[in-house]
Backbone as CSV, one residue per row, in Angstrom:
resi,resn,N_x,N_y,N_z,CA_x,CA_y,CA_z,C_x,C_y,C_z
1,UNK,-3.575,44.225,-29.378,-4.208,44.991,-28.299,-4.586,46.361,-28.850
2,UNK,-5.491,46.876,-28.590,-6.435,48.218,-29.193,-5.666,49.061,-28.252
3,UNK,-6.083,50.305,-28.867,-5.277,51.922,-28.286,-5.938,51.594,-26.816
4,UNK,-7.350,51.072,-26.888,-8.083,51.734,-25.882,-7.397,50.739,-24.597
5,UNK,-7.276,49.821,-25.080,-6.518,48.740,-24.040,-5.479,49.165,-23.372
6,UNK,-4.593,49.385,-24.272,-3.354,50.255,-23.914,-3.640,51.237,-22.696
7,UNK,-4.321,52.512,-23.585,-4.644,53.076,-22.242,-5.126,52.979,-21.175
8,UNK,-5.899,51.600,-20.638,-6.448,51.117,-19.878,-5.647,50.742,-18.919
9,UNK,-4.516,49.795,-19.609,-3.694,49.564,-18.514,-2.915,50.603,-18.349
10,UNK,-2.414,51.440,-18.964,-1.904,52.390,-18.152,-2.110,53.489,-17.220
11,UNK,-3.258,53.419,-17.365,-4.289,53.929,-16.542,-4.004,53.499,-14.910
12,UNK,-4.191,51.872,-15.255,-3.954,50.891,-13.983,-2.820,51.453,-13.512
13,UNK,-1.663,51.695,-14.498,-0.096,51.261,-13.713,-0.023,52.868,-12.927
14,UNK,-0.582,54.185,-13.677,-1.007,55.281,-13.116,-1.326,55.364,-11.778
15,UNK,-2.293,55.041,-11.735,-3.481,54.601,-10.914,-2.835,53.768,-9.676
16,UNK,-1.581,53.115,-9.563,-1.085,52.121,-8.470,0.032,53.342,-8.122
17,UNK,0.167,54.355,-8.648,1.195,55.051,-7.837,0.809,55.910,-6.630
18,UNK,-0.905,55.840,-6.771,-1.330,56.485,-5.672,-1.376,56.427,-4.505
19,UNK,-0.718,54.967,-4.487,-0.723,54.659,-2.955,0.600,55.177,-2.375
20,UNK,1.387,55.999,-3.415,2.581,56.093,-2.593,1.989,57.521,-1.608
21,UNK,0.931,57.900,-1.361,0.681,59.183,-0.502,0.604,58.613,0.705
22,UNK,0.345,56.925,0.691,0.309,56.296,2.108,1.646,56.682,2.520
23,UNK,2.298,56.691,3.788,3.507,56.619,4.465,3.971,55.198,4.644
24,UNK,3.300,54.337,4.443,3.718,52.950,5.000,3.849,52.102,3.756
25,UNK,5.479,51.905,3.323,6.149,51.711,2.275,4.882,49.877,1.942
26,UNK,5.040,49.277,3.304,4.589,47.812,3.137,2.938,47.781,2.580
27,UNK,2.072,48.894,2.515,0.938,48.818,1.941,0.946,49.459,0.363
28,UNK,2.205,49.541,0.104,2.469,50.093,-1.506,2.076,48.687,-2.423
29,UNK,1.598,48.859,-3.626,1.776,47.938,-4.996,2.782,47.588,-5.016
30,UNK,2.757,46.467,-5.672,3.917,45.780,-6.044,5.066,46.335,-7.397
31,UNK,4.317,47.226,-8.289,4.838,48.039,-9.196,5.502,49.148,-8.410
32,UNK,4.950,50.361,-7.711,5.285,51.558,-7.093,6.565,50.929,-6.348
33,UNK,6.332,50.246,-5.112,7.344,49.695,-4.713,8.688,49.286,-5.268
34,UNK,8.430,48.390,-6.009,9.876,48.410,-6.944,10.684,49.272,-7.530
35,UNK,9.372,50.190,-8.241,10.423,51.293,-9.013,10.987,52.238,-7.790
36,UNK,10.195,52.010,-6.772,11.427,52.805,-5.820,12.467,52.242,-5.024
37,UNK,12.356,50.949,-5.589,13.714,50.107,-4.698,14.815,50.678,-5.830
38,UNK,14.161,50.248,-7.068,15.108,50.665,-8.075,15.856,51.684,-8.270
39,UNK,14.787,52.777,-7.580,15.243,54.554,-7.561,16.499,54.571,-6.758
40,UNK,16.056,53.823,-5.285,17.005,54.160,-4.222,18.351,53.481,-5.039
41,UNK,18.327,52.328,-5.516,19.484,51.473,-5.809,20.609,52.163,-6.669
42,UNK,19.676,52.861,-7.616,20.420,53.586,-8.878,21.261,54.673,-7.994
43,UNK,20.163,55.644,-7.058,21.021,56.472,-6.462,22.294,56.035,-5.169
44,UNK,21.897,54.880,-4.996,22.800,54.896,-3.824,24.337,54.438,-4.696
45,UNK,24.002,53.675,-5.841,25.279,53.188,-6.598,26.055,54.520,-7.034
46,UNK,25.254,55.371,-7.190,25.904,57.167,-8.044,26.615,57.291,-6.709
47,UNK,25.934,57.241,-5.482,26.800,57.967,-4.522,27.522,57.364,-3.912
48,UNK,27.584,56.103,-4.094,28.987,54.895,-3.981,29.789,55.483,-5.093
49,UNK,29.753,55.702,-6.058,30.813,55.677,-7.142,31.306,57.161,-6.770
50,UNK,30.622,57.756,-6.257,31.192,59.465,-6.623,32.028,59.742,-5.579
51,UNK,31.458,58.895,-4.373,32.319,59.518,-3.131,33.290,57.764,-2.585
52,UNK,33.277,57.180,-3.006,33.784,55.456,-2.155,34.531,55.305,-3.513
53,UNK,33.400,54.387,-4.528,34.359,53.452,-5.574,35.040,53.912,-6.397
54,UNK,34.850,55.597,-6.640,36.182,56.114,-7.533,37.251,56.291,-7.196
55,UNK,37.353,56.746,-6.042,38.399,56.708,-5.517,39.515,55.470,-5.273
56,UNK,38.555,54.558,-4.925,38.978,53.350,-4.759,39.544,52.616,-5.979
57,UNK,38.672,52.684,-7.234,39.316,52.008,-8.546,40.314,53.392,-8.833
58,UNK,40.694,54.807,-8.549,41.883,54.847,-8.626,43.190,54.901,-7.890
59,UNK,42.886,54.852,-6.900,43.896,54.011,-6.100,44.187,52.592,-6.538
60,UNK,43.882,51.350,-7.086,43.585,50.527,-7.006,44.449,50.781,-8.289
61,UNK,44.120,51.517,-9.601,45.035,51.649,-10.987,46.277,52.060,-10.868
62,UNK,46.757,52.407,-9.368,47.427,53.162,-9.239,48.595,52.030,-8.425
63,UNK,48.074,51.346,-7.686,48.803,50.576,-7.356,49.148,49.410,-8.062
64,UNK,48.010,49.314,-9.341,48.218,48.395,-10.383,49.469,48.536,-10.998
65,UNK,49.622,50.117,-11.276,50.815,50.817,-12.183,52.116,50.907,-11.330
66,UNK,52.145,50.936,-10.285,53.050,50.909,-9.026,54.004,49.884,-8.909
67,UNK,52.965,48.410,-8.813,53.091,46.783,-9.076,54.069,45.945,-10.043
68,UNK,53.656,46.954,-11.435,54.071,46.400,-12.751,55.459,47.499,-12.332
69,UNK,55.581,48.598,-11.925,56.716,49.556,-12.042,58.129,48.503,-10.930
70,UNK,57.553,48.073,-9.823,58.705,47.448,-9.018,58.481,45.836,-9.613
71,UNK,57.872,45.474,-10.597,58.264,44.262,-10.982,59.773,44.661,-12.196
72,UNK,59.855,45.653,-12.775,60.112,45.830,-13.734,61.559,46.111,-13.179
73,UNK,61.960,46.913,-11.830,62.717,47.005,-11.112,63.194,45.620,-10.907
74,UNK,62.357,44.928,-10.629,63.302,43.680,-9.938,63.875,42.925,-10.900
75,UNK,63.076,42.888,-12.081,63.974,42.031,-13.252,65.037,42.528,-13.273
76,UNK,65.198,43.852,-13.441,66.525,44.279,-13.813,67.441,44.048,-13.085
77,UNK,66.682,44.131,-11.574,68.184,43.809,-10.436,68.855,42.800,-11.182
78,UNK,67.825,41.660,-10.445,67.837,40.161,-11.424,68.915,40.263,-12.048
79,UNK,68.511,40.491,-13.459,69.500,40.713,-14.364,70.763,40.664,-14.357
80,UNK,70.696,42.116,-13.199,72.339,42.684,-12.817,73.155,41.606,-12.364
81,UNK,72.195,41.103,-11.061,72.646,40.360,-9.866,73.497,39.074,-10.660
82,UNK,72.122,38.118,-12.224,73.166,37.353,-12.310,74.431,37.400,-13.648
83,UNK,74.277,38.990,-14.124,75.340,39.370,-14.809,77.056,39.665,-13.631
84,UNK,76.323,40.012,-12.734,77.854,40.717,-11.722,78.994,39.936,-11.853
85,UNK,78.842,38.597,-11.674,80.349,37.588,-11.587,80.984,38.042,-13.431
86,UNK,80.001,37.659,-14.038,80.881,38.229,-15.546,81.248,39.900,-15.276
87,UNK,80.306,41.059,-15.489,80.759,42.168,-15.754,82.097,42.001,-14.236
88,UNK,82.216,41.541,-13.225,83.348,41.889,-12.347,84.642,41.357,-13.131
89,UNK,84.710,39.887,-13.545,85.090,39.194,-14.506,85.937,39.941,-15.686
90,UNK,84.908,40.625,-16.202,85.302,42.141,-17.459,86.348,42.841,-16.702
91,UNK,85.951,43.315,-15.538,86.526,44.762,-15.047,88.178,44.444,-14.592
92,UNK,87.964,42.815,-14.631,89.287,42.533,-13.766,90.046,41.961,-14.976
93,UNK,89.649,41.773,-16.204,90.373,41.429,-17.463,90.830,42.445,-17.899
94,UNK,90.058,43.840,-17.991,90.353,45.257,-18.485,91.500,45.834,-17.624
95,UNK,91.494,45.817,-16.294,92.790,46.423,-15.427,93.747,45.728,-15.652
96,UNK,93.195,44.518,-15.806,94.926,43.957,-15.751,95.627,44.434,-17.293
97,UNK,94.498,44.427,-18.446,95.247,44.999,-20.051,95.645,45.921,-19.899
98,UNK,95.008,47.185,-18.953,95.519,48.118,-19.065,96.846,48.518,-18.451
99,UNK,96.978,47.817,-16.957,98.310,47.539,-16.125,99.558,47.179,-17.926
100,UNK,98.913,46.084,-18.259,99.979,45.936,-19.178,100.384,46.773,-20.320
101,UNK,99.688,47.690,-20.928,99.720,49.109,-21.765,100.516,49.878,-20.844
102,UNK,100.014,50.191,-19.546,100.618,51.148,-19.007,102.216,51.095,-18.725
103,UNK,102.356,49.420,-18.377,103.941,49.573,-18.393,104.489,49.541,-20.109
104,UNK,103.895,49.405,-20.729,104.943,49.967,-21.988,104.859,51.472,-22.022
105,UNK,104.384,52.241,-21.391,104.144,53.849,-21.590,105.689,54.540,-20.282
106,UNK,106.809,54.531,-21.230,107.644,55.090,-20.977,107.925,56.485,-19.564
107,UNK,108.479,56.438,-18.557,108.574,57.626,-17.662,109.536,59.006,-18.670
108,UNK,109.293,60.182,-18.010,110.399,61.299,-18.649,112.037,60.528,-18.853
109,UNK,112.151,59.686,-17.715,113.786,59.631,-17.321,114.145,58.367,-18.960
110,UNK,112.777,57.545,-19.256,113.284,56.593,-20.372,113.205,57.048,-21.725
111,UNK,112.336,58.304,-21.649,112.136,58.924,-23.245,113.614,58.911,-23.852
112,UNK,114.580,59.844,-23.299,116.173,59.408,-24.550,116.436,58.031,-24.601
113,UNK,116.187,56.867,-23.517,116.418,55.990,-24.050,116.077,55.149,-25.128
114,UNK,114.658,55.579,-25.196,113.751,55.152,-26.480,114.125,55.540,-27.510
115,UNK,114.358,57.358,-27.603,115.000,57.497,-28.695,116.358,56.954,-28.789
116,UNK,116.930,56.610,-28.223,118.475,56.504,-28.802,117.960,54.419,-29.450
117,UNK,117.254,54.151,-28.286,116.843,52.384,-29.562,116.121,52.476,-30.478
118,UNK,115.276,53.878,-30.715,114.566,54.012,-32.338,115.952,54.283,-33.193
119,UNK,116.948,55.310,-33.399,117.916,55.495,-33.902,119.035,54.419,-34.105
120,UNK,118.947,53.621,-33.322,120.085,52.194,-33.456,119.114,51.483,-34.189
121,UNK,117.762,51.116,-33.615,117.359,50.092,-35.078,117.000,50.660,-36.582
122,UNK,117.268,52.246,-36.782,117.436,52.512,-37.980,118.927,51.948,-38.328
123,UNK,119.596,52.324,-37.400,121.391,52.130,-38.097,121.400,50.876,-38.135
124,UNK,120.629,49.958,-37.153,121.438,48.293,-37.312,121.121,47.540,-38.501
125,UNK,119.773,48.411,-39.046,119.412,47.946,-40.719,120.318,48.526,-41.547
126,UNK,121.244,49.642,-41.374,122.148,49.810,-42.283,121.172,51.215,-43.259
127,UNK,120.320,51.829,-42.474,119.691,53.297,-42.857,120.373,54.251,-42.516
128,UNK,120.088,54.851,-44.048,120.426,56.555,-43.618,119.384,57.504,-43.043
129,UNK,119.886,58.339,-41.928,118.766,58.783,-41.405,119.274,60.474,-41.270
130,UNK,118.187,61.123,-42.640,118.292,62.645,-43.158,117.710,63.653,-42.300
131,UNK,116.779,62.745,-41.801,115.899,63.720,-40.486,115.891,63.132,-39.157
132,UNK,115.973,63.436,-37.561,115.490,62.597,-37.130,115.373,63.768,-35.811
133,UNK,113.611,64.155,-35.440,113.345,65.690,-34.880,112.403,64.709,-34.263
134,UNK,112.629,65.286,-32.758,111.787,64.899,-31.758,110.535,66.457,-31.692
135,UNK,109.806,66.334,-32.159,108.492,67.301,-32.318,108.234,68.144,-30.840
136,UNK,107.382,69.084,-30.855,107.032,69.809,-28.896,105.902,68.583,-28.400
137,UNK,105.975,68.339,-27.253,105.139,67.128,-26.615,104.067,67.625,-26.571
138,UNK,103.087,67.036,-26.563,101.773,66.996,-26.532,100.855,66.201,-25.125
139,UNK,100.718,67.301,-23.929,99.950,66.803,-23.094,98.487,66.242,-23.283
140,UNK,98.378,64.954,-22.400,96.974,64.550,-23.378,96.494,64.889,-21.193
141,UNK,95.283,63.919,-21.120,94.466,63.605,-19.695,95.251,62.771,-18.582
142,UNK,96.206,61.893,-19.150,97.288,61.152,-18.335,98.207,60.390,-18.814
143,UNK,98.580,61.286,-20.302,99.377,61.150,-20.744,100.123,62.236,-21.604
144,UNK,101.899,61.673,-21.649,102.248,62.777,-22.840,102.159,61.561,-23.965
145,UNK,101.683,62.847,-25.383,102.224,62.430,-26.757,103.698,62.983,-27.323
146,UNK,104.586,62.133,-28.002,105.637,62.444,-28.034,105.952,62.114,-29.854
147,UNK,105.784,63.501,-31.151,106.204,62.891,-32.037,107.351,63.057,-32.231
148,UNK,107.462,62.560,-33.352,109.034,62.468,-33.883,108.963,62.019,-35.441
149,UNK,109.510,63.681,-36.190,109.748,63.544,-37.860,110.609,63.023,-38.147
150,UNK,110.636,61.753,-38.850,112.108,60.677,-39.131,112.031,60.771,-41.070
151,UNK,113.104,61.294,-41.204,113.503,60.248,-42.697,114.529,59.882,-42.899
152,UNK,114.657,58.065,-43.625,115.523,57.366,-43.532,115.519,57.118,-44.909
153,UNK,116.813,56.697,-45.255,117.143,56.291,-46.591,117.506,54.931,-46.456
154,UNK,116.894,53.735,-47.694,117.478,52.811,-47.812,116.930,51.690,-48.727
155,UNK,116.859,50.476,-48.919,116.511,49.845,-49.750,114.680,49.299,-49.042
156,UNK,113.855,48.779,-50.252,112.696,48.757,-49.513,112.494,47.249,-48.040
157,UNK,113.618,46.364,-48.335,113.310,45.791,-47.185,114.136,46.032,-46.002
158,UNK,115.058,46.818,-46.347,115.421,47.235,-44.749,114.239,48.361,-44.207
159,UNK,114.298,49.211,-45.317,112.900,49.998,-44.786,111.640,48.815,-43.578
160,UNK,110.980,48.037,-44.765,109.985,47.141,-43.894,110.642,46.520,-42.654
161,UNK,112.035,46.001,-42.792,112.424,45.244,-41.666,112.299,46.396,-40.543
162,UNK,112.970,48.060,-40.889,113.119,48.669,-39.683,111.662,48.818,-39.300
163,UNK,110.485,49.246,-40.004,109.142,49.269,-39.028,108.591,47.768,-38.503
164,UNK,109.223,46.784,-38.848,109.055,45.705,-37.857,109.636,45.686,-36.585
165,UNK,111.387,46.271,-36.798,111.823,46.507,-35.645,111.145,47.331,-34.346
166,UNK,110.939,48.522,-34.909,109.928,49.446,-34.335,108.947,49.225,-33.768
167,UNK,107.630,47.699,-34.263,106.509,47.466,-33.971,107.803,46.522,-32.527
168,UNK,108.686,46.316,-32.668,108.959,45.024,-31.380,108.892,45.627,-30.308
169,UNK,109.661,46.870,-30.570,110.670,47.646,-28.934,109.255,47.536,-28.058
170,UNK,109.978,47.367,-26.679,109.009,46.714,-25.417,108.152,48.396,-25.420
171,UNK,108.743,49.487,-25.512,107.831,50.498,-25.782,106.922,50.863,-26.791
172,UNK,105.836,51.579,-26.262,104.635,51.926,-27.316,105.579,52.521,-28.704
173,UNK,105.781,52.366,-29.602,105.945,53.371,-30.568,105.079,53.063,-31.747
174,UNK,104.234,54.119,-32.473,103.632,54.057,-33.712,104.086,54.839,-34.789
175,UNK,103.815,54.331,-36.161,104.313,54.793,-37.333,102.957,55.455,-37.988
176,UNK,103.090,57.080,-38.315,101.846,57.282,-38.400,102.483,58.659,-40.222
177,UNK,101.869,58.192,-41.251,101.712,59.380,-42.199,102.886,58.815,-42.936
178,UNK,103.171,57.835,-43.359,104.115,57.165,-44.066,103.888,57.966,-45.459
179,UNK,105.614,57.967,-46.179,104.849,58.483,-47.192,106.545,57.848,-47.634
180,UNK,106.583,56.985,-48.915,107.764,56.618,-49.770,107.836,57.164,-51.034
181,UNK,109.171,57.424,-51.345,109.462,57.988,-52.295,110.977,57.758,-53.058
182,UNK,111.242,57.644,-54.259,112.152,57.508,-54.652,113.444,58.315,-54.232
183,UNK,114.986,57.948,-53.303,115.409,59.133,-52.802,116.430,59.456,-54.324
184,UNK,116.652,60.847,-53.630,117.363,61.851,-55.215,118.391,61.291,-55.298
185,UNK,119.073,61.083,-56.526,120.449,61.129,-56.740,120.211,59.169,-56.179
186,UNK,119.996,58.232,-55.991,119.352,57.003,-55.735,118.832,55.900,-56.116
187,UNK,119.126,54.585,-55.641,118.283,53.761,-56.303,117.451,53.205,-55.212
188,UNK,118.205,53.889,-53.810,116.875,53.363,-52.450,115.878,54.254,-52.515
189,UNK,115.049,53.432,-51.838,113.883,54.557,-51.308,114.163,55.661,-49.655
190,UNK,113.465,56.453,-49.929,113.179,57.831,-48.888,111.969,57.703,-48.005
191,UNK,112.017,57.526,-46.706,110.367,57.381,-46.355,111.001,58.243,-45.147
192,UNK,109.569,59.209,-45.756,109.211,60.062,-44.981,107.488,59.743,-43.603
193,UNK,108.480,59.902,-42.135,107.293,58.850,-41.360,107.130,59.542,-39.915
194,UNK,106.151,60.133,-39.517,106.047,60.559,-38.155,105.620,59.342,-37.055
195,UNK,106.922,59.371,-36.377,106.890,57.978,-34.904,105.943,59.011,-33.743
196,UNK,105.382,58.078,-33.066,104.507,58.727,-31.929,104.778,57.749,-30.903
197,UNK,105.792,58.033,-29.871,105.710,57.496,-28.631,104.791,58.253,-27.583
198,UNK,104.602,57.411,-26.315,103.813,57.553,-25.329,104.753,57.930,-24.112
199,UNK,104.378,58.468,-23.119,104.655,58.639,-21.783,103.699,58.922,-20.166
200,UNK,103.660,57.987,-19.785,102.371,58.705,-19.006,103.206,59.696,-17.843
201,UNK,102.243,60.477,-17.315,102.204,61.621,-16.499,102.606,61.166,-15.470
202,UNK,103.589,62.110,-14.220,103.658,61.344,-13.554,103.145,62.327,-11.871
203,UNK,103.194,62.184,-10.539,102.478,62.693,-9.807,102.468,64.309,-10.002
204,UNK,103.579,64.683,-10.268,103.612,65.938,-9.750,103.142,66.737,-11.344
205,UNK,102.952,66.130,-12.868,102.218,66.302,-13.907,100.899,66.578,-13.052
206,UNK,100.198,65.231,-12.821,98.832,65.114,-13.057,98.346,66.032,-12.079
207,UNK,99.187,66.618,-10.430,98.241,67.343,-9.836,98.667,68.723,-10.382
208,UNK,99.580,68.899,-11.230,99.907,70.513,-11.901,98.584,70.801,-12.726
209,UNK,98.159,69.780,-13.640,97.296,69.691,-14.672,95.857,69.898,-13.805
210,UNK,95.841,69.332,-12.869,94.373,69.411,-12.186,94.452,70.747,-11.417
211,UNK,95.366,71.673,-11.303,95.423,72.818,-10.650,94.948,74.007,-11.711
């Protein structure tokens, strides 16, 4: 097609917009017409989106994000709901271990008695006992700590037999900082050993302590 063609028809397509000076949309071209359906369409979609559909697609992201947030909630209930019979399960295995710790944790009135059965199962092994110092107590959160610097003289398996004895007694007692040594003047050994009994607190402790 030649320049001149070109401009010819555009001339035409020019030339058909003139009828838009008529007022009466239905005697427009079929070109003019359209591009103003098109005009209106483009603008009416801008002013749908600016004032209606933005709002709307964010509300809409919003409740998307909302959706996924209480799904995420409910698994977990879920979760909980069919963990509960075990974790209750746990909680009621743990009180009862601890019920049973707690009665080996000695009152004030049984502490000499403890000591006087740590001191007999040194003697019933047939130990000499060079030290035997009940330390200053040590308040803990709901409990006392109670040491005690022991050294005993004797051969090495009464030694082992007496910290077996020790691990039996129905009370907590631990053997803590062992240290053996050849005793002087001797052919037994010397063990030098800090015992740590327990005591828990009892009412009129725990509300002194919380005062």
């Amino acid at each position: 097609m030649s320049s001149q063609a070109k401009k010819m028809g555009l001339q035409q397509h020019l030339d058909s917009f003139a009828c838009l000076k008529n007022s009466d949309p239905g005697t427009w071209l079929p070109i003019p017409r359209y591009f103003m359906l098109s005009v209106i369409l483009i603008v009416v979609m801008i002013l749908g989106w600016l004032f209606v559909w933005n709002e709307q697609w964010n509300n809409m992201e919003q409740a998307v994000a909302k959706e996924k947030e209480l799904r995420d909630k409910w698994l977990e209930s879920k979760k909980a709901a069919a963990s509960l019979e075990l974790y209750q399960q746990q909680k009621a295995d743990i009180e009862r271990s601890f019920g049973v710790l707690l009665k080996q944790l000695p009152n004030r009135s049984e502490i000499e008695t403890l000591l006087v059965e740590v001191n007999q199962a040194g003697l019933g092994r047939g130990l000499q006992f060079d030290l035997f110092k009940p330390d200053a107590e040590q308040v803990k959160e709901f409990y006392a700590e109670l040491p005690i610097s022991v050294k005993v003289v004797g051969s090495y398996t009464d030694l082992g037999t007496f910290a077996a004895d020790i691990a039996r007694l129905p009370r907590i007692v631990t053997l803590n900082d062992i240290d053996l040594a050849k005793a002087p003047s001797s052919v037994q050994l010397a063990m030098n050993v800090k015992l740590k009994t327990f005591r828990y607190l009892e009412a009129d402790e725990l509300q002194g302590g919380k005062k």
